[in-house]
C-alpha positions in Angstrom: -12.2 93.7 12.9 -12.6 95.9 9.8 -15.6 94.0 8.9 -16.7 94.9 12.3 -16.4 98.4 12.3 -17.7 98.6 9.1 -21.1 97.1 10.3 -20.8 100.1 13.1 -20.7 102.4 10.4 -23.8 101.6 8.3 -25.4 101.2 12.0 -24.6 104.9 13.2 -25.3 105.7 9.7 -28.6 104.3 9.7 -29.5 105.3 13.0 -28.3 109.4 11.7 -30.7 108.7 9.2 -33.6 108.1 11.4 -33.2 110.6 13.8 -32.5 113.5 10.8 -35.9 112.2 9.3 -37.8 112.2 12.3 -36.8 115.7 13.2 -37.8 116.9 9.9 -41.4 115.0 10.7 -41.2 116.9 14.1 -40.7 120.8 12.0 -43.1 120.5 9.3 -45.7 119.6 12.2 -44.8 122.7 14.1 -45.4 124.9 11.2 -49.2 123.1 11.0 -51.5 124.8 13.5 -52.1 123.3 17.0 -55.0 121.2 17.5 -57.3 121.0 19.8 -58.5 117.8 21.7 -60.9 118.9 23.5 -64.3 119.6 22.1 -66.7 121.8 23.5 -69.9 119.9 24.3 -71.6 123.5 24.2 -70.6 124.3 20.5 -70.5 121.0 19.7 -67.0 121.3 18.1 -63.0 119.9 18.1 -62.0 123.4 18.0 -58.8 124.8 16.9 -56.9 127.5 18.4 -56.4 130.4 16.2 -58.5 130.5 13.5 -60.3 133.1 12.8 -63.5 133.6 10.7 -62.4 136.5 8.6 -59.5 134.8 6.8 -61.8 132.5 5.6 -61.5 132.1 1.9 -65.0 131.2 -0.5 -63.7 127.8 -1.9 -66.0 126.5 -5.2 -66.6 123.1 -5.7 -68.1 120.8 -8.6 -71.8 120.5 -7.5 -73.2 117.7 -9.7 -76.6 117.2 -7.5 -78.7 119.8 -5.8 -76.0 120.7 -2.9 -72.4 119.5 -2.5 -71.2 119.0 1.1 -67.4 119.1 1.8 -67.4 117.5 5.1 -64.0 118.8 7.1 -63.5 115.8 9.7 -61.2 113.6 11.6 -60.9 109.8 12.7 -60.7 110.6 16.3 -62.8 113.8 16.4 -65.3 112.7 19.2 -68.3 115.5 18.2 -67.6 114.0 14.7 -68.9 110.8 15.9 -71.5 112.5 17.7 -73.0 113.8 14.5 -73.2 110.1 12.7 -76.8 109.9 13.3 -77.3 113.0 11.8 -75.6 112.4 8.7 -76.4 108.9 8.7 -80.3 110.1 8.3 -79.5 113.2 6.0 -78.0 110.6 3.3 -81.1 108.3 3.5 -83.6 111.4 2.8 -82.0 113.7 1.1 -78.9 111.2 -0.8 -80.4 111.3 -4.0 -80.2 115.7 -3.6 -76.9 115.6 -2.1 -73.4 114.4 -2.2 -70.7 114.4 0.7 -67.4 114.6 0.0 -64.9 114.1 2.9 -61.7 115.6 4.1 -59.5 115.3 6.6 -58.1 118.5 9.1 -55.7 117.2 11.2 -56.5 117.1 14.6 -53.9 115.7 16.7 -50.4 116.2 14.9 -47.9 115.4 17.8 -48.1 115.5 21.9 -44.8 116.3 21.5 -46.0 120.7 20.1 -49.3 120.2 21.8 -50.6 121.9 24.7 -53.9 123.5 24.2 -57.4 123.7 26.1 -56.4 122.0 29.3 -55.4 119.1 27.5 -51.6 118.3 27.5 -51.3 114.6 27.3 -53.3 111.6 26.3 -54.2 110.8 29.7 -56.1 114.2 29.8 -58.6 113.0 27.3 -59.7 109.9 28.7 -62.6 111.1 31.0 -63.1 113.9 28.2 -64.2 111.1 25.7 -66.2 109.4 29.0 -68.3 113.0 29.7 -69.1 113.8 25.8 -70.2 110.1 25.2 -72.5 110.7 27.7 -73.6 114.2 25.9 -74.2 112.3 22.5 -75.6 109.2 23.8 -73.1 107.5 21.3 -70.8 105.1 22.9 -67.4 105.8 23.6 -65.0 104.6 25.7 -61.6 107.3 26.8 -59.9 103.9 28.3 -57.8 104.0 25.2 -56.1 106.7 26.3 -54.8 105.5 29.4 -54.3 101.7 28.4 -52.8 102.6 24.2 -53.0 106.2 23.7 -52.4 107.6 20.5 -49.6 109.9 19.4 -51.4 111.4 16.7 -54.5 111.5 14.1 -52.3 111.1 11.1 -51.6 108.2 10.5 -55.2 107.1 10.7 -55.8 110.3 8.0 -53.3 109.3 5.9 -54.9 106.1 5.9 -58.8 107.4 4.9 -56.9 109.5 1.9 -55.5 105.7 0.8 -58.7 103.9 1.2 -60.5 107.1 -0.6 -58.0 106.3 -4.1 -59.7 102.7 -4.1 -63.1 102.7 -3.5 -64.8 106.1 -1.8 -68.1 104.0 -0.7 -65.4 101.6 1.0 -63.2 104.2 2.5 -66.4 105.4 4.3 -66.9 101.8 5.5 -63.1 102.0 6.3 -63.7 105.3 8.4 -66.5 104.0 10.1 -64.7 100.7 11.2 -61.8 102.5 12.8 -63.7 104.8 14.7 -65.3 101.6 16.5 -62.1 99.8 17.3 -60.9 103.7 18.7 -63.9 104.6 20.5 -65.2 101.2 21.4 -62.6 98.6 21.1 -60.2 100.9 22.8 -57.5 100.6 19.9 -54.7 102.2 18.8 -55.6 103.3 15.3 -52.3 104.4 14.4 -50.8 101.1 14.3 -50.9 99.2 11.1 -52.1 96.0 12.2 -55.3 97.5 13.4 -55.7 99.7 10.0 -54.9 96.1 8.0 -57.4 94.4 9.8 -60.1 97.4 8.9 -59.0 97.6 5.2 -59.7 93.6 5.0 -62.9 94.0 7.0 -64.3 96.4 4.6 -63.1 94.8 1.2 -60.2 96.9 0.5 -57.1 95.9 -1.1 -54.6 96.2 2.1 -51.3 95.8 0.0 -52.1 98.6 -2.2 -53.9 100.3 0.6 -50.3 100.2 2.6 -48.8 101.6 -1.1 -51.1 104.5 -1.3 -50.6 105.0 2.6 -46.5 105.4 2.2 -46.7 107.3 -1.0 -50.0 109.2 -2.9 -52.4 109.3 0.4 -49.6 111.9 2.7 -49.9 114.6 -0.7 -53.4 114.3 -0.6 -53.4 114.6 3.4 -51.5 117.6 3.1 -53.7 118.9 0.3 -56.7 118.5 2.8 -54.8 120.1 5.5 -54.2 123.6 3.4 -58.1 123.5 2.1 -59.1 123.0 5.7 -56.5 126.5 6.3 -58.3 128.0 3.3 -61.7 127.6 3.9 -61.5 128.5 7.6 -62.2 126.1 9.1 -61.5 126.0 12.5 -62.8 122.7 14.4 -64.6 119.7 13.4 -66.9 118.6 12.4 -67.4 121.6 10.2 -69.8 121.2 6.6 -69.5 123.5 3.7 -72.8 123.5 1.4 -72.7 124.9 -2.0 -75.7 124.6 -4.3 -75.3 124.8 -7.9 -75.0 128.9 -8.1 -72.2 129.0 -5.9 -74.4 129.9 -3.0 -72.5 128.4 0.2 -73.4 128.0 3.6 -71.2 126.4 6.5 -72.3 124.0 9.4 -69.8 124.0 12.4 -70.2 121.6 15.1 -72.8 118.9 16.6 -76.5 120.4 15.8 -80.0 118.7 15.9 -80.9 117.1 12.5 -83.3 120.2 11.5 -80.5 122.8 11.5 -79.1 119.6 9.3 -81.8 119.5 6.8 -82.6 123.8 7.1 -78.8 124.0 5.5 -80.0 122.1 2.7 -83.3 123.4 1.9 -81.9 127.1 2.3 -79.8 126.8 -0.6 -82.2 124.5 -2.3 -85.6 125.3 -1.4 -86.6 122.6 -4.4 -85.2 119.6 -2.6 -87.2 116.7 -1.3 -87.2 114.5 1.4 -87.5 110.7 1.0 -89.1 109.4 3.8 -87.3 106.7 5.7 -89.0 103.1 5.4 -91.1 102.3 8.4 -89.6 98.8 8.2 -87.0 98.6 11.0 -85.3 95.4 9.7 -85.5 96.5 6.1 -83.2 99.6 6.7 -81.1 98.2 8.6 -80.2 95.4 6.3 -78.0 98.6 4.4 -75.8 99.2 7.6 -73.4 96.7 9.1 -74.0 98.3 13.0 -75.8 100.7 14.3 -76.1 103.1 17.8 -79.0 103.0 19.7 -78.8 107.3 18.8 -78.7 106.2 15.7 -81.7 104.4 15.7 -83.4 106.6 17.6 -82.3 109.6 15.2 -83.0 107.9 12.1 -86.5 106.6 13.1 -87.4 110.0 14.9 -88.2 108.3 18.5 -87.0 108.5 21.9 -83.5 106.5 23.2 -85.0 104.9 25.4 -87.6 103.1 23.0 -84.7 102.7 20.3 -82.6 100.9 22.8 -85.9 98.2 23.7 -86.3 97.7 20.0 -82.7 96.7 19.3 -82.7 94.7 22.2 -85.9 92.6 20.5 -83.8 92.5 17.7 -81.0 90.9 19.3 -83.5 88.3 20.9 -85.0 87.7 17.7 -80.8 87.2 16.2 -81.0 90.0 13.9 -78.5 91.4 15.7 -75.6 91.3 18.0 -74.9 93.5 20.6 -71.3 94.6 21.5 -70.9 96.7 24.9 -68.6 98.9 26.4 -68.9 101.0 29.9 -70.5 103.5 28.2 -73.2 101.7 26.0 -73.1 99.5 23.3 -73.5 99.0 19.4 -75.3 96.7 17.5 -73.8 94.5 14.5 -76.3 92.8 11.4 -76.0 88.9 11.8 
């Protein structure tokens, strides 16, 4: 009997525990600003409520080549994915003038303190994601929130700032894989099984991955989140450039790759492009998949004629093609 209600004790106790810790969870979100999910094909931006351009504070930054860029993003930021091509083609002309460093802002904290835009719930976001797939041409599929919505972008954050202390060239692999399984693969990205299997995938250590992710990666999260505030920024994806006299110049939102390459050349009129290899096979040899807008931006021709090369690349097995209802990527065999 004793032994018994002892048992009950350390149960209530433990379950006390829980509850007192999520709540405290619950009120340091509600003191982080609301997000907003849904992005405005228009601007081209994740936008969040509130922010306003004045409070914006000048923020310098170690420039080591000709312009730094301090890229403010987030793993489930749709017109974040609908600038890949963009940046994908910026790093292979202009990667040996620049450098990109990443952070994270936060964009879903909790359904539980969101309401914002018209969206109130994950279901909300599903044909969202389905109209500004269609708008970037990249493929994206808002199933995921009807089938395994997600409760928040932390977790996935958290995760990026972990892969980030290992290897930075494989926590952008890491990024990239877990915005597939969420916008393809209709995954739930906050779950650690799927975040393992994306660590393994891209050669990261997952035990000390899931080390950094309890401990060192939620101060560095947090550290992200307060730049983001201090900067002003105030949607993703937003770019900060800064040449090597302090000179800055910020990038908000989904634009064509000129305004891309103009931000550069503005604040470093001496920087030079490096044309991209005519050979189709040969550059793709450095990615693991590939859009057909990605294609098409990175080899400067129409959608259409990117999506009947990639399809003679598939017949000829250099690659594999993986669809979804709203178009497909393409993997290197």
């Amino acid at each position: 009997m004793l032994k018994n209600f002892s048992l009950l004790c350390v149960l209530l106790l433990a379950i006390y525990s829980n509850a007192k810790a999520q709540t405290k969870v619950k009120r340091k979100m509600q003191k982080t600003e609301k997000n907003a999910m849904l992005c405005d094909t228009a601007t081209g931006m994740c936008e969040l409520p509130g922010h306003d351009d004045h409070v914006a504070n000048k923020q310098t930054a170690a420039v080591n080549k000709a312009v730094k860029i301090v890229y403010y993003t987030d793993p489930i930021c749709s017109s974040c994915w609908g600038i890949e091509p963009q940046l994908w083609k910026l790093k292979l002309e202009y990667g040996h003038e620049i450098e990109v460093e990443y952070r994270m802002g936060g964009l879903l904290p909790s359904w539980e303190i969101y309401n914002s835009g018209g969206i109130s719930k994950p279901s909300d976001v599903a044909a969202h994601w389905d109209e500004v797939s269609h708008h970037y041409e990249m493929p994206i599929d808002g199933d995921v929130w009807l089938e395994d919505p997600l409760p928040s972008s932390y977790p996935p954050s958290i995760a990026f700032k972990a892969a980030q202390l290992q290897d930075k060239d494989k926590a952008l692999a890491f990024m990239r894989r877990i915005r597939e399984m969420v916008f393809l693969e209709k995954k739930n990205i906050t779950k650690w099984e799927h975040l393992a299997t994306a660590a393994q995938e891209t050669g990261l250590d997952v035990v000390q991955l899931k080390q950094d992710y309890e401990g060192k990666a939620v101060q560095l999260f947090e550290e992200d989140l307060a730049m983001a505030r201090g900067a002003g920024v105030r949607g993703f994806p937003t770019l900060i450039l800064t040449n090597k006299d302090g000179e800055q110049t910020m990038l908000r939102g989904s634009r064509p790759y000129k305004e891309f390459e103009a931000g550069i050349t503005k604040l470093a009129p001496a920087a030079h492009r490096k044309p991209i290899s005519t050979d189709r096979t040969a550059v793709l040899k450095k990615f693991k998949t590939i859009t057909a807008k990605e294609y098409a931006v990175m080899f400067d021709i129409s959608f259409a004629q990117a999506e009947k090369e990639l399809k003679e690349l598939e017949e000829k097995k250099v690659v594999s093609r993986y669809d979804t209802k709203n178009g497909a990527i393409w993997r290197m065999k």
